[in-house]
N, C-alpha and C positions, 0 to 999 in steps of 0.2 A: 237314258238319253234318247230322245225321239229322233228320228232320224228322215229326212227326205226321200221321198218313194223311187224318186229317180236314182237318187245316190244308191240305196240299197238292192236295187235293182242290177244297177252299174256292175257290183261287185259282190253279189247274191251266189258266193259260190266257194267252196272251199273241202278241202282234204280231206276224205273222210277221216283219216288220221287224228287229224284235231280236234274231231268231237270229242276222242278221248282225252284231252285236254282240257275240256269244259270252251273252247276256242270257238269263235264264230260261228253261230249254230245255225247250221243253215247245209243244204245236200252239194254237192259238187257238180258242176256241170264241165260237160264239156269245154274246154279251146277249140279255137281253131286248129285243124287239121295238120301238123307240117306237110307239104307237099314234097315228094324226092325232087319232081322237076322243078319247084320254086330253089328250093336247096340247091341246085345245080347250076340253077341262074344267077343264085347271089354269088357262090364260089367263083363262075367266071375263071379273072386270072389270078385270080387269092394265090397269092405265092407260100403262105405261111408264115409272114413277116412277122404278126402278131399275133393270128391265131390262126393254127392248124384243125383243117374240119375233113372229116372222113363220113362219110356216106357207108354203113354198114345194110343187110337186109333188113333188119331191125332193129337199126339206132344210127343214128347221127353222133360221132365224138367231134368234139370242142375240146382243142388241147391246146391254151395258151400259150407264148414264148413270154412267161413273167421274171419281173425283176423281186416279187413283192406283192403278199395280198392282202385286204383289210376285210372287215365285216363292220361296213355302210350303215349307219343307224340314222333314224329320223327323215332322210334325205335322198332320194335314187342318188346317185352319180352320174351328170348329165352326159350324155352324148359328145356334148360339144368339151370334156375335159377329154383331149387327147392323150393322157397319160396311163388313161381306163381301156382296156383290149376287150374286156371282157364282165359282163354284171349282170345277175339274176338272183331274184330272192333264193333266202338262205331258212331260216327256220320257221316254224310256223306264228302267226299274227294270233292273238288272242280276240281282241274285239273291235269291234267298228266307232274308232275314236276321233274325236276331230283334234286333235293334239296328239303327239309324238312321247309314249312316255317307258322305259326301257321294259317296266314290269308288262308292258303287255307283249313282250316276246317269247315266247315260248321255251323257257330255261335258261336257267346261268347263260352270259355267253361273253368276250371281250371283244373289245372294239378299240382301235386306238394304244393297245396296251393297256388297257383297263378293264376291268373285273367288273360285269354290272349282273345283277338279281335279274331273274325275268320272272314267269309266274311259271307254276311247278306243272308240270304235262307230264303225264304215265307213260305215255307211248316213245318215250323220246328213251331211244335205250342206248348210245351212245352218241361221242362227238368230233366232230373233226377241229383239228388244232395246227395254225400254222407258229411256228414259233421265229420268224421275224427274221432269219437267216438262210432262206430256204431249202426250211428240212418241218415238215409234217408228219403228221400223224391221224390215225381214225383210231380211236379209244371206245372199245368194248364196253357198257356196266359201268364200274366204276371209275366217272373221267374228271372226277370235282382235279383230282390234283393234274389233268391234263392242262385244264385250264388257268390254273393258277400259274403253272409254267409259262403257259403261251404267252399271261397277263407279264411275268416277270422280264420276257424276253422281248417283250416291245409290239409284239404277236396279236393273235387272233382266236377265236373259235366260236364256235356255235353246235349247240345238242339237238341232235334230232333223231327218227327210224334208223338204227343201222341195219345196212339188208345184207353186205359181206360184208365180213372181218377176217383176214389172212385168210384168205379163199375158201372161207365158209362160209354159206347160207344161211345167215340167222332167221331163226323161227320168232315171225311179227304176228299180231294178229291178223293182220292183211295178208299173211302169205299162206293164207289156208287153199286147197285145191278146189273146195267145195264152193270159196267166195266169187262166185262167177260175174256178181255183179261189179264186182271193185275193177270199173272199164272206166279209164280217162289216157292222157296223154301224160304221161312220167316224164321226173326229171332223177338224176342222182349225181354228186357229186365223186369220183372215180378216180383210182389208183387203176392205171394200167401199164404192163410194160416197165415198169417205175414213174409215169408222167402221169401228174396229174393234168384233169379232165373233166368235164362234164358233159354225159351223157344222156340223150334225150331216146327217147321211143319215136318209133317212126308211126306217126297215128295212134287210134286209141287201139289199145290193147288190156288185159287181164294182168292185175298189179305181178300175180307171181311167175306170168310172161314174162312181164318186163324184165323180175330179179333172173329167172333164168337165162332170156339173154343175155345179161349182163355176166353170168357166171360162164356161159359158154364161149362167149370173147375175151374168155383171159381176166377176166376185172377181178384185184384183189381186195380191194377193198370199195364199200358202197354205200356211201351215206344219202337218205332222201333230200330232195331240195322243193320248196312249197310251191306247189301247181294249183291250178284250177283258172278260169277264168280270168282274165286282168291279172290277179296274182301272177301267170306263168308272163308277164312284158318281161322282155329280156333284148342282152343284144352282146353284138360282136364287134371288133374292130378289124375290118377286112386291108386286104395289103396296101391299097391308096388309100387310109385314113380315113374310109369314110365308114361309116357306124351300119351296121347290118341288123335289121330287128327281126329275133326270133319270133316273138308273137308281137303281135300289136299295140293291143289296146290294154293299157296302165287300168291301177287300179290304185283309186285314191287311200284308200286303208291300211296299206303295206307297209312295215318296221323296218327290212331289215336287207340288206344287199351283199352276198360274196364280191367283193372286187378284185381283178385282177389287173395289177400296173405293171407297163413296159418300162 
C-alpha cells in the first residue's frame, strides 16, 4: 500500500525491537526530551488523586490509583473520557495501515475479555496480564495460558520484551553491554513496591541503562511499552481532571493502548 510522504514521515520511527518482528521497518528516532523541570510544572499540586508521579534521577514513576485496566484496541481513549487516569501504547504496531485490524498487533493479546491473534514477533518473550479483579501478573516464556485466563476473567494482556521477571534481569537481545547505539527515551510497564506503574527514562539513554535503573529502584517486575516518535503520545490524569501529556505529538498508525480507569 502506497502511502503519503507526509504521513510516513509523521510517524517514520519505531523500536528497534520490532524489526525483529518483521514490524514497521523503519530506524527509530528520537522523542522529545522529558524535561525534569517541564515534569515539575505539570505536577504543581497533583495531590495523587489519580495518578501518583515521582521524579527519580533517572526515571519518572506514574503510579495510578486504578479501579481497572483495559488494553484499548483500534481507538486512543480520548482525554476528554474522564474515567481514563492514565493511556500509552502497549505492544508493538506491525505496519502502517490505514484501517484498524487486531492481526497487526504484535502477538496474542485480550482486550475486552477477549482473546484476539496478533501477528507472531520473536522478540516478545513475555506478557503482562490483568485478570479483571485487580490482581496481575508479568509471565515469563511461556504465557499463551496467562492469557487465556486474563480472557476468562473479563481481563486483559498484551506480549511484549520482558526485561525483569521476579527481580531478574532477563537477557534481550537489546540488553547487550556492547549495543551502545540502542540510545532513545524508554518506557516499561513496572511492578514496584507491589504497585503497579509505568516508568519512563528521564531523556535518552542506553536501553540496558534504562533496564539497570529500573532494577536499582527496587522494580520487580518490567515489561517494555512501545516508544519512539508519535508512538510514545501518552498522557495522565492530574488531580483537577485535567489530562497531562507526556509527549505530544500522536501518531496516526498505532493499535493499541494500556488504560487505566478510576
Amino acid at each position: 500500500m502506497k502511502k503519503k510522504i507526509f504521513e510516513v514521515l509523521a510517524c517514520l520511527v519505531f523500536a528497534v525491537a520490532a524489526v525483529g518482528c518483521g514490524a514497521r521497518n523503519s530506524q527509530e528516532q528520537k522523542g522529545v526530551e522529558t524535561e525534569a523541570d517541564s515534569v515539575n510544572v505539570a505536577l504543581g499540586k497533583n495531590d495523587g488523586r489519580f495518578v501518583k508521579v515521582d521524579t527519580l534521577e533517572n526515571l519518572v514513576v506514574y503510579t495510578p490509583v486504578f479501579s481497572s485496566i483495559d488494553l484499548a484496541c483500534g481507538e486512543m481513549p480520548s482525554k476528554e473520557y474522564s474515567s481514563v487516569i492514565f493511556c500509552a501504547a502497549a505492544a508493538f504496531t506491525g505496519s502502517f495501515l490505514s484501517e484498524f485490524k487486531h492481526s497487526n498487533i504484535a502477538g496474542d493479546h485480550v482486550s475486552g475479555g477477549k482473546r484476539f491473534e496478533g501477528y507472531e514477533c520473536r522478540v516478545n518473550t513475555g506478557c503482562f496480564v490483568y485478570y479483571g479483579n485487580k490482581e496481575w501478573d508479568f509471565v515469563y516464556e511461556d504465557y499463551s495460558h496467562a492469557l487465556d485466563s486474563a480472557a476468562s476473567t473479563g481481563g486483559m494482556g498484551f506480549a511484549q520484551i520482558m526485561m525483569i521477571n521476579d527481580g531478574k534481569v532477563k537477557q534481550t537481545y537489546r540488553t547487550n553491554p556492547k549495543n551502545t547505539r540502542d540510545v532513545n527515551e524508554f518506557r516499561a510497564l513496572c511492578e514496584l513496591n507491589g504497585n503497579l506503574c509505568v516508568i519512563d527514562s528521564r531523556g535518552f539513554v542506553n536501553f540496558i541503562d534504562f533496564v539497570n535503573d529500573l532494577a536499582a529502584a527496587g522494580v520487580s517486575d518490567a515489561i517494555y511499552m512501545d516508544m519512539g516518535e508519535g508512538w510514545n503520545y501518552s498522557w495522565w490524569r492530574h488531580s483537577d481532571g485535567t489530562a497531562v501529556e507526556i509527549h505530544e505529538t500522536p501518531c496516526a498508525y498505532t493499535t493499541n493502548w494500556i488504560a487505566f480507569y478510576k
